[in-house]
C-alpha positions as CSV (number, residue, x, y, z in Angstrom):
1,X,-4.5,51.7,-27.6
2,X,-8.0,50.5,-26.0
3,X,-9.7,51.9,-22.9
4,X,-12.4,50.7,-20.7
5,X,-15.1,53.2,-20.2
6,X,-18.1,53.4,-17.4
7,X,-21.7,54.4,-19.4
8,X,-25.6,53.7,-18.3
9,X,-24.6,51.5,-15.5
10,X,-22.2,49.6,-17.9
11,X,-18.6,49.3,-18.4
12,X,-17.3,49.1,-22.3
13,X,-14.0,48.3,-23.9
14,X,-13.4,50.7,-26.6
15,X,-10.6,51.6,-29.3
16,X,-10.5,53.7,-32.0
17,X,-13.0,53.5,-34.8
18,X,-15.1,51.1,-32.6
19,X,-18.8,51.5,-33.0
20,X,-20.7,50.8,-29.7
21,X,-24.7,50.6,-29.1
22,X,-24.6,52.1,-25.4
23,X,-28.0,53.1,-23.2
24,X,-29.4,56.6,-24.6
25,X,-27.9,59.5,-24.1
26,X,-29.1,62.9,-24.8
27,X,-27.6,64.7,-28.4
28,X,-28.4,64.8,-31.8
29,X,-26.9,62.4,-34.5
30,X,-23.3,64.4,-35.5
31,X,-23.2,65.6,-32.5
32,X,-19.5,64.9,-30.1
33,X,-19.3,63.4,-26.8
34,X,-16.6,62.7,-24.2
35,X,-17.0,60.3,-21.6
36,X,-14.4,61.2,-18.3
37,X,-15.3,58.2,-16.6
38,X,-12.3,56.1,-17.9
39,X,-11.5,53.5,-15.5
40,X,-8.7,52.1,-17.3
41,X,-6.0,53.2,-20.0
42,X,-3.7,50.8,-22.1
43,X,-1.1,51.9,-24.7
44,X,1.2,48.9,-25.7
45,X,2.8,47.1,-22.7
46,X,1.2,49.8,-19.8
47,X,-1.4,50.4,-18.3
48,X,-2.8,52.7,-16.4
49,X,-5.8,52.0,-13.4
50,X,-8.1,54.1,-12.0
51,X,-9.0,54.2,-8.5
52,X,-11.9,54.2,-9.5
53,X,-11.1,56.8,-12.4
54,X,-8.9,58.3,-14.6
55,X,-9.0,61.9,-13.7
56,X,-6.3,62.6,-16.9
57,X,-8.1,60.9,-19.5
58,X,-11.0,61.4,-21.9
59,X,-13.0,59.1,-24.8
60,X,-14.5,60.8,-27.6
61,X,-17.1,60.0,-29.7
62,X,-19.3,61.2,-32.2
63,X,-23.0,59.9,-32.4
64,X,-24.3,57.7,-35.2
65,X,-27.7,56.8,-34.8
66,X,-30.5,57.0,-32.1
67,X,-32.7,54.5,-31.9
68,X,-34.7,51.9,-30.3
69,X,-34.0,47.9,-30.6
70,X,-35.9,45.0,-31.8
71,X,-38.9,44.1,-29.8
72,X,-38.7,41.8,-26.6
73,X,-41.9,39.6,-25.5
74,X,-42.8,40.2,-22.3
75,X,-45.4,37.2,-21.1
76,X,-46.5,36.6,-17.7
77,X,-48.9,33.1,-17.1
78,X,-50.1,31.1,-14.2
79,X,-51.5,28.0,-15.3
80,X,-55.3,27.1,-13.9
81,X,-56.1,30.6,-13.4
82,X,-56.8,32.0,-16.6
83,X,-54.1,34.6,-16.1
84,X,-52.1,36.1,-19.2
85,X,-50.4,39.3,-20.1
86,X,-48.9,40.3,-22.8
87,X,-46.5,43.2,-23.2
88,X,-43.7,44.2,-25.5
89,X,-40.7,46.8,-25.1
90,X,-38.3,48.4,-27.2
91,X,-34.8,49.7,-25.4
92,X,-33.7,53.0,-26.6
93,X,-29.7,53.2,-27.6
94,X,-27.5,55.7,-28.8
95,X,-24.8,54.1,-31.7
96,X,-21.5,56.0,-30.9
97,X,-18.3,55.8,-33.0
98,X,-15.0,56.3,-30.8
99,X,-12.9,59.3,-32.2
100,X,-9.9,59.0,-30.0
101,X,-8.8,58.1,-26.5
102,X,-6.6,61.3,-25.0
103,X,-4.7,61.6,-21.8
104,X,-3.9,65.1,-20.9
């Protein structure tokens, strides 16, 4: 059974067990969250679409690890003109392990 779930502006195919690094969300590591916007639902040989969502169906999860990722080089240059900046950022995520997948 798999399930494709809407989060931070991006969609994600998750099962059971999966671990996922999703866009941060609020909570504490241990704590459980459920994620409603399912868009679609497959056990076996059906499947179930939302239009746009599953209004019977919930993912939860429990929350592993917040964090930020590895640095990414931000460099801006124009040639002749003695122009150069230099920044770096760090994403923030929030590592999530799928519990189950319930319809109700």
């Amino acid at each position: 059974m798999y399930a494709v779930v809407a989060t931070g502006g991006k969609q994600y195919r998750v099962a059971e067990g999966d671990l996922l690094r999703i866009e941060k969300i609020p909570g504490d590591v241990g704590d459980t969250v459920t994620f409603d916007q399912v868009l679609m639902l497959a056990d076996g040989d059906e499947m179930s679409f939302g239009q746009p969502v599953l209004e019977t169906a919930a993912v939860r999860a429990k929350i592993v690890e917040q964090g930020r990722s590895k640095k990414t080089l931000v460099f801006k240059y124009k040639r002749r003109k003695r122009y150069r900046r230099k920044q770096g950022h760090r994403q923030p995520f929030t590592a999530v392990k799928i519990d189950s997948i319930a319809t109700q």
